[in-house]
C-alpha positions in Angstrom: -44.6 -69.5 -57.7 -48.7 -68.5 -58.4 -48.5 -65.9 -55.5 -44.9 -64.0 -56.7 -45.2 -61.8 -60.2 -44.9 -62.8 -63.7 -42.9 -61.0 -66.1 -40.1 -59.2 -65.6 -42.0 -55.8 -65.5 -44.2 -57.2 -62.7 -41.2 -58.5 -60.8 -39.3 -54.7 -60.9 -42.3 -53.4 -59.8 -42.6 -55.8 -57.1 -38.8 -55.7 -56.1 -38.7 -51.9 -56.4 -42.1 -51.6 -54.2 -40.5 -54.1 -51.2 -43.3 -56.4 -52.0 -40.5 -59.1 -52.2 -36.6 -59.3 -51.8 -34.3 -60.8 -54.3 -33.9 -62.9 -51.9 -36.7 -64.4 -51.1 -37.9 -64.3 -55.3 -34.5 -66.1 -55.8 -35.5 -68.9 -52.6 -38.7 -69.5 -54.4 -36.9 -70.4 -58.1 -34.0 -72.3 -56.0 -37.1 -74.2 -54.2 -38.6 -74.6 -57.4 -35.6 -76.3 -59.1 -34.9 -78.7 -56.1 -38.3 -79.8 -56.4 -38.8 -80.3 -60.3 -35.6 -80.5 -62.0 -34.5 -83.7 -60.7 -37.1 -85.0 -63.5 -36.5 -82.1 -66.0 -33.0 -81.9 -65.9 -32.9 -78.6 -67.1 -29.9 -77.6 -65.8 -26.0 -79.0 -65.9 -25.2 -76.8 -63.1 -27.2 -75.1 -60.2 -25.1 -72.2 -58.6 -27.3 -71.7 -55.4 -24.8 -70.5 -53.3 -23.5 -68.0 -55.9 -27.5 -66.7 -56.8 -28.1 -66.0 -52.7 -24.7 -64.0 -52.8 -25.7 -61.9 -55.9 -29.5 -61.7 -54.4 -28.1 -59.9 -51.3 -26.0 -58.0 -53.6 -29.1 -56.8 -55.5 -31.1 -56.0 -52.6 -28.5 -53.2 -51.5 -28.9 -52.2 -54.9 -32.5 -51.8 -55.0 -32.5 -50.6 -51.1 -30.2 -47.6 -52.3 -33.1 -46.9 -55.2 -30.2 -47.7 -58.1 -32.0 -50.8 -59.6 -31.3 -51.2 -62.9 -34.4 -53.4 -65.0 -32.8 -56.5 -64.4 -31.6 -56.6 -61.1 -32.2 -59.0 -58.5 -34.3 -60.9 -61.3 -33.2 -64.9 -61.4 -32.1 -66.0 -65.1 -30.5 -69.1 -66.5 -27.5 -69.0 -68.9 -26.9 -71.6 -71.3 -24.0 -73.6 -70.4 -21.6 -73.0 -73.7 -21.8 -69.1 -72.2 -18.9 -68.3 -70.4 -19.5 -67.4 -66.8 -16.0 -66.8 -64.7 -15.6 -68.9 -62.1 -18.4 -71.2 -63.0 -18.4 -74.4 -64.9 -18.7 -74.3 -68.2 -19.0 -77.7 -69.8 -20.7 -77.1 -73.4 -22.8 -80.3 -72.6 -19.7 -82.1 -73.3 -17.2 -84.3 -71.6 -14.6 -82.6 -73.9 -15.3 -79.2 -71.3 -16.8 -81.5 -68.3 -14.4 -79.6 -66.0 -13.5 -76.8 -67.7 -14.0 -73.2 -65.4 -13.3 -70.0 -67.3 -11.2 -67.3 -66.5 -13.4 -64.7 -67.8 -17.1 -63.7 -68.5 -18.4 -63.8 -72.0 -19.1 -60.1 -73.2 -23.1 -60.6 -72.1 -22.2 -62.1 -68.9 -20.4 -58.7 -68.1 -22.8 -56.8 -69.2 -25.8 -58.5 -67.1 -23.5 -58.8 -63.6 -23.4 -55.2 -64.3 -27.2 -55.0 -63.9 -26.8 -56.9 -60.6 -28.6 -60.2 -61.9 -29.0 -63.5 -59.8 -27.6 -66.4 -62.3 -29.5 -69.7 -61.0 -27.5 -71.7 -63.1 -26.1 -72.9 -66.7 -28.8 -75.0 -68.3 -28.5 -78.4 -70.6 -28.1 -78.1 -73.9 -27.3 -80.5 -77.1 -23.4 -81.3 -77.0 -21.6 -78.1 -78.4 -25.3 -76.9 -79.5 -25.1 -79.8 -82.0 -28.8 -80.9 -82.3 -32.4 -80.1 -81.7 -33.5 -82.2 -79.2 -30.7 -82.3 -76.1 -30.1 -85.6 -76.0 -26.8 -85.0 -77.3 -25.7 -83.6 -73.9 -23.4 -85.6 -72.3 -24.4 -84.6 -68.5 -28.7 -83.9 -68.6 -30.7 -85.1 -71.0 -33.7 -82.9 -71.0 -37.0 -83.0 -70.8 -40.5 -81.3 -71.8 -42.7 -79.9 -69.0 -45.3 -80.4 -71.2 -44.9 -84.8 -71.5 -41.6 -85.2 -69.7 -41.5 -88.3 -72.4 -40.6 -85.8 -75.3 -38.3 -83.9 -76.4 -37.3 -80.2 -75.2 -36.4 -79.3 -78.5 -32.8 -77.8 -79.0 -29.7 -76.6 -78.6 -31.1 -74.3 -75.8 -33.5 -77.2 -74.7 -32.4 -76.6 -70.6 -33.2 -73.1 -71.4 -36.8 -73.1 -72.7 -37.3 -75.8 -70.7 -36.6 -73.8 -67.4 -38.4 -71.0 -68.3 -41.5 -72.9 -69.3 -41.1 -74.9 -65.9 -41.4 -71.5 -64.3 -37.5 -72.8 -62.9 -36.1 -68.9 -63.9 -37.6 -66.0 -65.3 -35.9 -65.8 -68.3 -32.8 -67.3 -69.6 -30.0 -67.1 -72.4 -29.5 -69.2 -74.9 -27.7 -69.5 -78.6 -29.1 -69.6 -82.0 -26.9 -71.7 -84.7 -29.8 -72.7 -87.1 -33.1 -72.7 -84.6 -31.5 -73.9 -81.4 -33.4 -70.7 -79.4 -36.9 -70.5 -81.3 -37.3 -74.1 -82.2 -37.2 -75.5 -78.6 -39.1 -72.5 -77.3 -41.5 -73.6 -80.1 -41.5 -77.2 -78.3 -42.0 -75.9 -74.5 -44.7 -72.9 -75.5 -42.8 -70.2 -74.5 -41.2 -66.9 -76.3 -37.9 -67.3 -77.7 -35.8 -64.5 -80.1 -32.7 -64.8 -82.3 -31.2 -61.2 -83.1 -29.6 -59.8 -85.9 -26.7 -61.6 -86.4 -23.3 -59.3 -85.2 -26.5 -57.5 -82.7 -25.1 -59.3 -79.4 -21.2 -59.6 -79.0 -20.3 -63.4 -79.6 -17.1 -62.9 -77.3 -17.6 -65.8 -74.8 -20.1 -67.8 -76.6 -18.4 -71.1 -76.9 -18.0 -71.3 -81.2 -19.9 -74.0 -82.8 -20.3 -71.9 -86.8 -19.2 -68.4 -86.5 -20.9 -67.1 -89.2 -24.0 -67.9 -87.8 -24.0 -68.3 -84.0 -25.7 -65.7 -81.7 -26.9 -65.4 -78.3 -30.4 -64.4 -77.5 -32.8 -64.3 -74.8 -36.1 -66.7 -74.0 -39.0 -66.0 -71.9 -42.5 -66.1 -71.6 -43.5 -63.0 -73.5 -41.8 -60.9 -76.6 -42.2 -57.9 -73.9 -39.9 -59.9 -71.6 -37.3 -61.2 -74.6 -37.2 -57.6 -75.6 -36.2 -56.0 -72.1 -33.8 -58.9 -71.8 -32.8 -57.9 -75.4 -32.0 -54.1 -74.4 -29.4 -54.7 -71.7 -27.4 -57.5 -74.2 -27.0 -55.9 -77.1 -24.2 -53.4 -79.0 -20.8 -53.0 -80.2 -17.8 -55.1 -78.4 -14.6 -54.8 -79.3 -13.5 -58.2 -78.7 -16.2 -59.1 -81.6 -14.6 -58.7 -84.5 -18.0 -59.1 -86.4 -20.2 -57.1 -83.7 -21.9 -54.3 -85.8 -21.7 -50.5 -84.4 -25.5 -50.1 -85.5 -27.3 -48.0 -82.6 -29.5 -49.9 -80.3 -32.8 -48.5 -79.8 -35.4 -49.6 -77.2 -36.8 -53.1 -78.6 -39.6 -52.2 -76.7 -40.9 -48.9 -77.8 -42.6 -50.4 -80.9 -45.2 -52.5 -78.8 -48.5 -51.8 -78.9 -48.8 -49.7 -81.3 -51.3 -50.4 -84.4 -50.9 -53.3 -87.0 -52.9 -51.0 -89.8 -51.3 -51.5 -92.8 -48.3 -53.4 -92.3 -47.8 -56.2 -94.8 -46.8 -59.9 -93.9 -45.5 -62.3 -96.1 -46.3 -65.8 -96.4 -43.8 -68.0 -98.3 -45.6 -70.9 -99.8 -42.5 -73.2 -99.3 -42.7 -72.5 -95.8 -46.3 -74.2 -96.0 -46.0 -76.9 -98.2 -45.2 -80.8 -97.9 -43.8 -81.6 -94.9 -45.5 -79.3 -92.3 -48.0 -81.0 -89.8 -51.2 -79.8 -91.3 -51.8 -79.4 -87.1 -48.9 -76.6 -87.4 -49.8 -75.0 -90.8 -53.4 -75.1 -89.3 -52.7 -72.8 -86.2 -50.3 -70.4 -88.1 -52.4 -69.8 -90.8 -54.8 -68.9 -87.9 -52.6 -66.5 -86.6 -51.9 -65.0 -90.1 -56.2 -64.5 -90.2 -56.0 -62.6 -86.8 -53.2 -60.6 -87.9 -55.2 -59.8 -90.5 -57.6 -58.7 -88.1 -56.1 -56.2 -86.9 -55.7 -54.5 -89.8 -52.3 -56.1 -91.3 -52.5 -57.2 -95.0 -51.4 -61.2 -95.7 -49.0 -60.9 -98.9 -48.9 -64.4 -100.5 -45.0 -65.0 -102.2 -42.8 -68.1 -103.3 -39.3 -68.7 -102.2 -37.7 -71.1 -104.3 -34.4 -71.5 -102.8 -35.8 -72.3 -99.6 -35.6 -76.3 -100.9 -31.4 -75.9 -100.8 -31.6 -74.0 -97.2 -30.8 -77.8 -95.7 -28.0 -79.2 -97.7 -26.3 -75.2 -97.5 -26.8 -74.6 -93.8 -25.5 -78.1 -92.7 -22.2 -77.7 -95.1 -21.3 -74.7 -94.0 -22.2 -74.6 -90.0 -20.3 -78.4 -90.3 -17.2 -76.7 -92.0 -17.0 -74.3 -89.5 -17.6 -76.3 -87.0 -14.5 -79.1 -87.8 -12.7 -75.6 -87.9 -13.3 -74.5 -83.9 -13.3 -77.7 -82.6 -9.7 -78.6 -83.7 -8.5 -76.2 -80.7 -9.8 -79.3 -78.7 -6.6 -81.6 -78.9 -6.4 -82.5 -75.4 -3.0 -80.7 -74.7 -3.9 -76.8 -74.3 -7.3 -77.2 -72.0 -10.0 -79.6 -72.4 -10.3 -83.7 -71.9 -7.2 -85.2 -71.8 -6.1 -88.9 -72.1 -3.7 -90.5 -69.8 -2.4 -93.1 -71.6 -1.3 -92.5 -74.7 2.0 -93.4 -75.9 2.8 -90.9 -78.7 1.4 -87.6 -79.6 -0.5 -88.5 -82.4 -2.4 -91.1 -80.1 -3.0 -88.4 -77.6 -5.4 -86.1 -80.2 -6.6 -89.3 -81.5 -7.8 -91.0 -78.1 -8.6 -87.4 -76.8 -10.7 -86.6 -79.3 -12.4 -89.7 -79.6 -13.6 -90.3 -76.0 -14.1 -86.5 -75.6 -16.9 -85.9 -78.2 -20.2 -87.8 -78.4 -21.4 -89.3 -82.1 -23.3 -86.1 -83.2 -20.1 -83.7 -82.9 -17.8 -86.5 -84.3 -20.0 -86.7 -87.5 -20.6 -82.9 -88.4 -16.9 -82.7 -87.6 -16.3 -85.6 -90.3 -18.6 -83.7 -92.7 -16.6 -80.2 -92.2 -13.6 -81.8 -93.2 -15.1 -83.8 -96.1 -16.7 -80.9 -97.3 -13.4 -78.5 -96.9 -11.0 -81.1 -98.4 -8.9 -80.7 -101.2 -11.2 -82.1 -104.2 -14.4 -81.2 -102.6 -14.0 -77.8 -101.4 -15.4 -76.1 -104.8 -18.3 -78.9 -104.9 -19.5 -78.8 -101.5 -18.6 -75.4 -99.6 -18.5 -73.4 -102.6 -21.8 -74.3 -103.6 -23.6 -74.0 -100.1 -22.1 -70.4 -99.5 -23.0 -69.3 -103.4 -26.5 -70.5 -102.2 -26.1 -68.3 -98.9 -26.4 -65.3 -101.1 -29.1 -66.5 -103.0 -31.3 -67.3 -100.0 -30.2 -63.9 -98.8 -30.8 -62.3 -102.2 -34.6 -63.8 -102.2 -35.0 -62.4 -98.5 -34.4 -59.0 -99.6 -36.8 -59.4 -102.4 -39.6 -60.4 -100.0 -38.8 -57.6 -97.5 -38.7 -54.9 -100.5 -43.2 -55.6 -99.7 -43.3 -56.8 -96.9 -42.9 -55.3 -93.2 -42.4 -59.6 -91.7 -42.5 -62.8 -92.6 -44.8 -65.3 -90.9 -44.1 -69.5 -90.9 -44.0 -72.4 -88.7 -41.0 -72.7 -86.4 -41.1 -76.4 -86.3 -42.5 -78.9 -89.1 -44.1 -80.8 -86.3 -45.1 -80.8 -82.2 -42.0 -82.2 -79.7 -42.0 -86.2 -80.3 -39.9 -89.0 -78.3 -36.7 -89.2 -78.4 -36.8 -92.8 -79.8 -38.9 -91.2 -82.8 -36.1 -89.2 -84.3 -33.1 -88.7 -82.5 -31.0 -92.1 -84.0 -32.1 -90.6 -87.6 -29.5 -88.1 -87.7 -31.3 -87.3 -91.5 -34.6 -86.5 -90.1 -33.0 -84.6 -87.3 -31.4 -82.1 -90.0 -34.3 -82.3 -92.3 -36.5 -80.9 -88.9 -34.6 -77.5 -89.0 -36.3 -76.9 -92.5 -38.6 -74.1 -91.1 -35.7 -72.0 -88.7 -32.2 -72.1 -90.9 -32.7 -69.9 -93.5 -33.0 -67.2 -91.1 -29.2 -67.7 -89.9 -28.1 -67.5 -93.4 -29.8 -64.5 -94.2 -28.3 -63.1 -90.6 -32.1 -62.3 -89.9 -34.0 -61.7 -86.8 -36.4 -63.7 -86.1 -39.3 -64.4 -83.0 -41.0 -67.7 -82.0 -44.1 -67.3 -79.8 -46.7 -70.2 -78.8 -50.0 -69.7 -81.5 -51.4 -73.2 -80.8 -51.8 -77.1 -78.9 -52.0 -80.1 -80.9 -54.8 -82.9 -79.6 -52.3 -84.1 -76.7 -51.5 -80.7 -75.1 -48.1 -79.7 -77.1 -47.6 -76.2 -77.8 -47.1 -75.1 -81.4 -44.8 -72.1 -82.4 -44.6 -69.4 -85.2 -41.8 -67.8 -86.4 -42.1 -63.9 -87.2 -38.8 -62.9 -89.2 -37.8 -59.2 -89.8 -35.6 -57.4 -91.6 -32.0 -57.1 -90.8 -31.9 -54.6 -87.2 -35.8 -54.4 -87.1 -36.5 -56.4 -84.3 -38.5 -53.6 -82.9 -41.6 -54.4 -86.0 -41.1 -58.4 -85.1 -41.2 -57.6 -81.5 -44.6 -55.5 -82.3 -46.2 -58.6 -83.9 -45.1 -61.2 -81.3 -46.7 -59.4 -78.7 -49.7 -58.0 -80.5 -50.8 -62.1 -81.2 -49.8 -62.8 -77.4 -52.3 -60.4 -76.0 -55.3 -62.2 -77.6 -53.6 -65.9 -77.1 -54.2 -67.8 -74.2 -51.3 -69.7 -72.8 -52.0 -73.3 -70.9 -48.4 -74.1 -68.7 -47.1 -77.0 -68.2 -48.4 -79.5 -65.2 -44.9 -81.1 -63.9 
């Protein structure tokens, strides 16, 4: 791909100016997935056929001079997105054959920009995990040491668009599953306002916090991918009816006198002094260009853990009792009584990780428990929010790590399901605040593995985190990935 555009600016240009057809952009990412992803596994499903149709479709598009921003640019959709007509597994044998009869609200509103879809991309199993080795079908890998970690849920997703296999791609945030793993592969990844992007589609893992946002290789890129997602549905009964400006109207402009906060907790015991190293860096060159570093403490942060994990698991053992193996889903063939038809259904439908946050939900929502458990974690919900809205009553942003530590092997953490949850330390708090938030590379450890910060904004100002992301790209330099 070194002689064909990067960015999705560069590649309307050069669609627009006939210096390549969406064709012939889409044979280059097809080519390029045929010959790498057989050791990335990336993606669950590759819809080549269905990309050349919608290339060809784009093309009279553009030859009419009616292109829209996106069209006739290749993307990647996470596979617990609902694409019509296209498989739509969840990473799970529960959904291994599962084709939906409709398009989840984004899916719509992308075909309407004549995309090309390459293909739904890996993930963990029901975006249960942070490393995708949860999936039941493709257990991915980093382009940076194919022997690590992507990061996840939307590991097939940053890990395609760091492979240069798409130009940018969806993906879901439940607690970090879009910034951490673009943390882990070096690229740019964004979660929205929560109720921003129209959840109608987006397979359910925790209601209350799930959202769907883009990943790419830039916060320009994220934010024109941004635009063309966002605003009210009406099938989304929590999608706000706040206006959506231009997310990218805000970059580029000066830094002078904006104020960004650094929680202590965010920096404390626990971080890779490697990762508070480069951030702390990045806070220094913010402050370079004329931003002002505002030191705070956030105590609650410590319960942020224990909270998020109650709740997403409560709400979690909630949506996946639809799965029952009678109305849609796996189904066993043997059983001999209704009750052993959920039972064995269940049990060889889900992997271990979904089985035990499903246990925990209904631990923590049983009679006896409820009021110790999930009545705590959601009174600490508000206090974490409460103590965000302090912060951002000085502050313009908040700057922290997005990951505790680089992408490690999968035999270092992933059979510690304690360490796992302990990992999302740095990224949850923003989906219990319903915060925005921005990961961008800002660093490589000793062996070559990208290092991500976090920028998180106030609630519907993903324009200022947008600014920062791309002010600190412009004077970072980016190594990729040698598959």
């Amino acid at each position: 791909m070194s002689d064909f555009p990067k960015g999705l600016a560069q590649m309307r240009t050069a669609l627009d100016q006939k210096q390549i057809s969406a064709r012939e952009l889409t044979e280059e990412y097809i080519k390029s997935i045929k010959a790498h992803d057989d050791k990335l596994k990336a993606f669950i499903t590759v819809t080549e056929e269905l990309a050349f149709s919608q290339a060809d479709e784009a093309q009279e598009v553009i030859d009419k001079g009616e292109a829209k921003l996106l069209t006739g640019i290749p993307l990647a959709i996470k596979d617990n997105i609902c694409t019509e007509g296209v498989r739509t597994t969840c990473a799970s044998k529960m959904l291994e054959d599962f084709v939906p009869p409709y398009n989840a609200t984004v899916m719509d509103k992308l075909n309407a920009q004549n995309i090309v879809m390459l293909g739904k991309t890996s993930m963990d199993e029901f975006a249960m995990g942070g490393s995708t080795q949860t999936s039941a079908f493709a257990k991915t890998c980093n382009p940076y040491n194919l022997e690590c970690v992507p990061g996840g849920s939307s590991g097939g997703s940053a890990a395609a668009v760091s492979a240069g296999l798409c130009a940018a791609a969806l993906g879901s945030d439940t607690g970090g599953s879009i910034r951490q793993p673009s943390a882990f592969c070096g690229v740019t990844g964004m979660k929205p306002t929560y109720s921003r992007v129209s959840r109608y589609g987006l397979v359910a893992f925790a209601s209350s916090f799930d959202q769907i946002g883009p990943i790419a290789d830039s916060a320009e890129d994220c934010a024109v991918l941004l635009n063309q997602i966002c605003g009210f549905d009406i099938h989304d009964g929590s999608s706000t009816h706040e206006s959506v400006p231009d997310f990218t109207a805000k970059i580029g402009k000066p830094l002078d006198g904006m104020k960004i906060a650094l929680p202590s907790e965010f920096y404390a015991q626990g971080i890779d002094d490697e990762i508070k190293q480069s951030v702390l860096a990045a806070a220094e060159t913010y402050k370079q260009m004329g931003a002002q570093l505002i030191e705070c403490s956030m105590p609650s942060l410590k319960y942020a853990i224990p909270s998020y994990y109650l709740i997403s698991s409560a709400e979690a053992a909630s949506n996946l009792s639809r799965y029952d193996g009678i109305k849609y889903g796996y189904r066993h063939d043997k059983a001999q009584s209704y009750e052993e038809l959920i039972k064995l259904s269940r049990s060889e439908g889900f992997g271990d990780e979904v089985k035990r946050r499903i246990l925990l939900g209904n631990y923590a929502l049983s009679s006896g428990y409820y009021d110790a458990y999930y009545g705590k974690a959601m009174a600490l919900r508000q206090v974490i929010r409460e103590e965000y809205s302090e912060v951002f009553e000085r502050c313009d942003a908040i700057l922290a790590p997005t990951t505790p530590a680089v992408a490690y092997r999968p035999d270092e953490q992933v059979s510690d399901p304690v360490k796992m949850y302990q990992a999302d330390f740095c990224t949850v708090t923003v989906n219990i605040a319903e915060l925005p938030a921005i990961s961008t590379p800002c660093g490589y450890n000793p062996n070559g593995m990208p290092i991500g910060m976090s920028i998180i904004g106030k609630r519907f100002d993903e324009q200022t985190i947008i600014q920062l992301a791309d002010a600190f790209e412009k004077t970072f330099v980016k190594t990729q990935p040698k598959l």
